[in-house]
N, C-alpha and C positions, 0 to 999 in steps of 0.2 A: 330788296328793292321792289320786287312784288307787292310785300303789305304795303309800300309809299305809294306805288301806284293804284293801287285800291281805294286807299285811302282818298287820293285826291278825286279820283272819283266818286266816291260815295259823298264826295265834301261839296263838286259841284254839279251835281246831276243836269239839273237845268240848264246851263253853261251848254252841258257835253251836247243833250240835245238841241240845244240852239245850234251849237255851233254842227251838227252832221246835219242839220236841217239846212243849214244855211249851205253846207259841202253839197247836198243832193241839187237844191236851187244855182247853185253856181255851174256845177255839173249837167245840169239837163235833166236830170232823172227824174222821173216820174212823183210826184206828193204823197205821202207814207202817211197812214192812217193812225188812229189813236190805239187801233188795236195792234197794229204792228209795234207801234210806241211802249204799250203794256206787256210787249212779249221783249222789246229791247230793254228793256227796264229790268224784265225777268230775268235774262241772258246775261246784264249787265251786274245782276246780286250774284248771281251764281259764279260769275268771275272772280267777282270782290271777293268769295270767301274762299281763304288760302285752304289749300289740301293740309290732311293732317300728318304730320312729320316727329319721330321720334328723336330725340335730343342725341348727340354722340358722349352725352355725359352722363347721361342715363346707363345708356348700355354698359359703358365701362363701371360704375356701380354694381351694375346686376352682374358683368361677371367677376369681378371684385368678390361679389358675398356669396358666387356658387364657390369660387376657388375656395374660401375662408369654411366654408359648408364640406366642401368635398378633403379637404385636408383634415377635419375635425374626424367625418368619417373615419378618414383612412389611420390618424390617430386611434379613436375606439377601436377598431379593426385590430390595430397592431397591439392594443395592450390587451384588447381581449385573445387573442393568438399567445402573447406569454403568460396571459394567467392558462389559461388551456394547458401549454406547454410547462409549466411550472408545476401543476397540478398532477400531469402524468408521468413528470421525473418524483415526485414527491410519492406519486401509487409505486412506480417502480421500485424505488428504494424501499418503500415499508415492503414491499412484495418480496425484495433479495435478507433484508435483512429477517424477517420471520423465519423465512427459505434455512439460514443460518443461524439462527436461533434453536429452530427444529432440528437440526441438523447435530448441533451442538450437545443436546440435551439427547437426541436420541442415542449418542455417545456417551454420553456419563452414565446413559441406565445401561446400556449393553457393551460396553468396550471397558470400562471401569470394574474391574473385579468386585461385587458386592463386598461390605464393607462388616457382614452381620456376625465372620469371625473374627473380630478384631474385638480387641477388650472395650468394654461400653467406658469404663475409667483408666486413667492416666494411672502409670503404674509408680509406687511407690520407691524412695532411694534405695530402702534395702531390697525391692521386689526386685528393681534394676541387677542391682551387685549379686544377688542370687544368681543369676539368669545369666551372666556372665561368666563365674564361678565355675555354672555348669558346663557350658560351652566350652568354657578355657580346660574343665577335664576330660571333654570328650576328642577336642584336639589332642590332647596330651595322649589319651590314648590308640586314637589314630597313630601319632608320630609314634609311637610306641611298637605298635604294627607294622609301620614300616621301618622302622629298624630293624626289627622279627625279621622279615621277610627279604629286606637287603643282606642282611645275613647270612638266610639261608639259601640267597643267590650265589652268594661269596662261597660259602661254601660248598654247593654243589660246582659253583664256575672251578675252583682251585680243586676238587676231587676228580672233574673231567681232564682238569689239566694232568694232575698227577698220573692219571689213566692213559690218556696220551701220551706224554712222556714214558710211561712204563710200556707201553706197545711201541712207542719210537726208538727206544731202549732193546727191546726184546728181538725186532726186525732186525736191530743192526745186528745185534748180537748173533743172530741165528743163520740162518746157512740157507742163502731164497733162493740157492739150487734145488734145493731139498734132496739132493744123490749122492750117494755115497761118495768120497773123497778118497782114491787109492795114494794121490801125492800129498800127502802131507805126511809131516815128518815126525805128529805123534802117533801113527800107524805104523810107523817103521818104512819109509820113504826115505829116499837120500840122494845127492847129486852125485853122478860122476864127473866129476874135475878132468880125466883125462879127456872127455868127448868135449869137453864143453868151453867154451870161449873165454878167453881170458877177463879181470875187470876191466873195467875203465881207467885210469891211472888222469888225473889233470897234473898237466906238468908245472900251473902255475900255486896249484896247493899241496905240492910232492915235497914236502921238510921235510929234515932229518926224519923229526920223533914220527912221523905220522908213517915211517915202516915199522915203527913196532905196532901191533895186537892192540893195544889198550890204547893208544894213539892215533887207529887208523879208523878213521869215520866215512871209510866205501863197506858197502855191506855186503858181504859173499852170496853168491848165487843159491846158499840152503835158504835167505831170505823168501825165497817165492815159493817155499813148502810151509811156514807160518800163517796163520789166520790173521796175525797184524795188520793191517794195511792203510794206512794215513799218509800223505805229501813227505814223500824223500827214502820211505824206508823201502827201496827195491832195490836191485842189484842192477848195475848199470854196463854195461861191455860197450869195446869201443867202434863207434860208426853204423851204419843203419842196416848191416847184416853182421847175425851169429847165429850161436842155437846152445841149447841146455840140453842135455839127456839128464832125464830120470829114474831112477831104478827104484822100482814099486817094489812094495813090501811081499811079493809075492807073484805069482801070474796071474794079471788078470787078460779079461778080454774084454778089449777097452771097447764103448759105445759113445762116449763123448768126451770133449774137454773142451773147460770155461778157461777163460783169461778174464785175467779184472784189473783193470786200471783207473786211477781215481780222475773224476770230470775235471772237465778246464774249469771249471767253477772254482774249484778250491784249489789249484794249483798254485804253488808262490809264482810260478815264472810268469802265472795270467796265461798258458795253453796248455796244451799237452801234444806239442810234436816231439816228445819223445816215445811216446807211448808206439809200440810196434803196431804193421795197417798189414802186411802180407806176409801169412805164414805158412807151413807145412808141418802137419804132424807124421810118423813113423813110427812100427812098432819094429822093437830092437830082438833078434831070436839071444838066446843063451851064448852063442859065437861071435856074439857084438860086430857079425859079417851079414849077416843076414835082415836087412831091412825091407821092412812092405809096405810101404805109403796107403796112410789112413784121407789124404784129404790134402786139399790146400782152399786157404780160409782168408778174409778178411775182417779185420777189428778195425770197427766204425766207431769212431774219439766220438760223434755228436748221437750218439746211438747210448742205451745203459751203460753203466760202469763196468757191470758182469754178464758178458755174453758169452754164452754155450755152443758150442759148435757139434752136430752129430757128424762124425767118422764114416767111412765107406769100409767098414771091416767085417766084408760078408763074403762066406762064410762068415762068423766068429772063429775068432783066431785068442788064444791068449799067449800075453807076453808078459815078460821081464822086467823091461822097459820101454821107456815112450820117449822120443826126440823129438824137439819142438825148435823148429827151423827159421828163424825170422829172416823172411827175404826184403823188407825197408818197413822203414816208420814214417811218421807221420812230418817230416822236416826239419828235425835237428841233425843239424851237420856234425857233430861229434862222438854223441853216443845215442846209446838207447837203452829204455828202461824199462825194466822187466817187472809187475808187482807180485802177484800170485798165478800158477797155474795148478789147476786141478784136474786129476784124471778119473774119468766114470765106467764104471762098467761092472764086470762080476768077475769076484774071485773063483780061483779052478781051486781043486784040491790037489796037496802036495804029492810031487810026482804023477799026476796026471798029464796024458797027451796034452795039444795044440788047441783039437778042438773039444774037448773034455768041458761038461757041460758042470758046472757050479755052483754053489750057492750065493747067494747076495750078501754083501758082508753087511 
């Protein structure tokens, strides 16, 4: 609306001035000269020409082509940021993989055993079958060696054993008292039957034939002056007290006596409460009135088979015989079983006193 206005002015100049001329003369005002005329004129162009003004289509253009400019930027930016980026995963890789390359190869020259003793040519079919040949005769005579040598384990093994066995043989055999034996009965030892306690009789295996000799399978009290001794072969008397005298080959003057009964280990019945636990020994004078108590003893079943007992007969005294007084066993209620007893000490010479000093038989 400006430029219309302008416009119409600049269109009727003359007009405008007539007609503010004509406004001042109607008005009263004073008569306006040519030179104020020439400055209203002046006033009047400077109005007509509009201010200058930039378009709002413009602008949107200009920033139209910054955005399209700054986006191109930011483009270039970003693809030169992944070649960059592409560039230094590509250095890394060549950098890991040499790394292991290097690595690689410095194991084949130092980890790899050199190869300089190994034959330069392939060996031939018969060089093969040689070379096996040999190998297959040197196994052969290894196994051959140890054959040899299992052998001669076998036989040293079976030469120990026979060894042991002939010592396990010889211990049983031998007497690990080591003391002379007055009671036994190939020294001329023997039972007196009057002093001594009846057998044992079972009334439920008492048949006819078994009172004759050859039929009776209880074993008489000279049993326990025998070196025999295995499960059953003792003299048995009835209930948990009796006693044996023995009449020694001479007068000794007795210093010990062993009892030997065999362990629960091997017994059929699976114990040995027959075996006698409190005893008394006695030496007998020539008057078979005259007794002098040697001692009273216990035989311990969970203790050796053959325990020794040393005697209180001091002075040294020599006797005749020795009575061996069983006051209970070990808790069989019917009898009890007597296996071997031995008497120790030194013979006197014949017709010598009491205490008449002896030699050792």
């Amino acid at each position: 609306m400006g430029w219309k206005l302008s416009a119409e002015a600049g269109a009727s100049e003359p007009q405008w001035a007539d007609r503010l001329w004509r406004g001042n003369q109607l008005a009263g005002s004073p008569v306006v000269s040519e030179d104020q005329l020439d400055l209203l004129s002046t006033l009047d162009l400077r109005q007509e020409m509009p201010p200058p003004r930039v378009s709002k289509n413009f602008l949107n253009l200009l920033l139209q082509v910054l955005s399209v400019l700054l986006s191109l930027v930011g483009d270039a930016l970003v693809i030169v940021y992944r070649e960059v980026c592409s560039i230094r995963f590509l250095l890394t890789a060549v950098s890991l993989l040499s790394l292991f390359l290097a690595a690689l190869w410095w194991g084949l020259l130092y980890l790899v055993p050199p190869l300089e003793n190994e034959p330069q040519e392939m060996l031939t079919l018969s060089e093969y079958h040689e070379r096996v040949r040999s190998q297959g005769q040197q196994l052969q005579q290894l196994q051959a060696e140890l054959d040899k040598l299992h052998k001669e384990v076998s036989s040293v093994r079976a030469a120990n054993n026979e060894r042991v066995a002939k010592i396990v043989f010889q211990r049983l055999n031998e007497d690990f008292v080591r003391k002379p034996d007055y009671a036994l009965s190939s020294v001329g030892a023997s039972i007196d039957l009057e002093k001594t306690s009846h057998d044992y009789e079972d009334a439920n295996t008492a048949y006819f034939w078994n009172r004759f000799s050859f039929w009776n399978y209880a074993r008489p009290p000279t049993v326990i002056l025998e070196p025999d001794v295995f499960p059953g072969n003792c003299w048995a008397f009835e209930g948990d007290q009796g006693q044996v005298v023995i009449r020694l080959p001479g007068r000794v003057q007795l210093s010990d006596i062993t009892l030997q009964h065999p362990p629960p280990s091997v017994a059929h019945t699976g114990g040995a409460n027959s075996a006698p636990r409190d005893f008394a020994v006695y030496g007998l004078q020539i008057d078979d009135k005259t007794e002098v108590f040697l001692g009273k003893f216990t035989f311990d079943v969970e203790k050796s088979e053959i325990q020794t007992f040393h005697l209180q007969n001091d002075p040294p005294t020599a006797f005749p015989k020795v009575k061996i007084q069983i006051l209970s066993n070990w808790g069989h209620p019917r009898f009890t079983c007597l296996y071997r007893v031995r008497a120790h000490g030194m013979r006197t010479s014949e017709g010598a006193g009491d205490s008449a000093t002896g030699e050792p038989h």
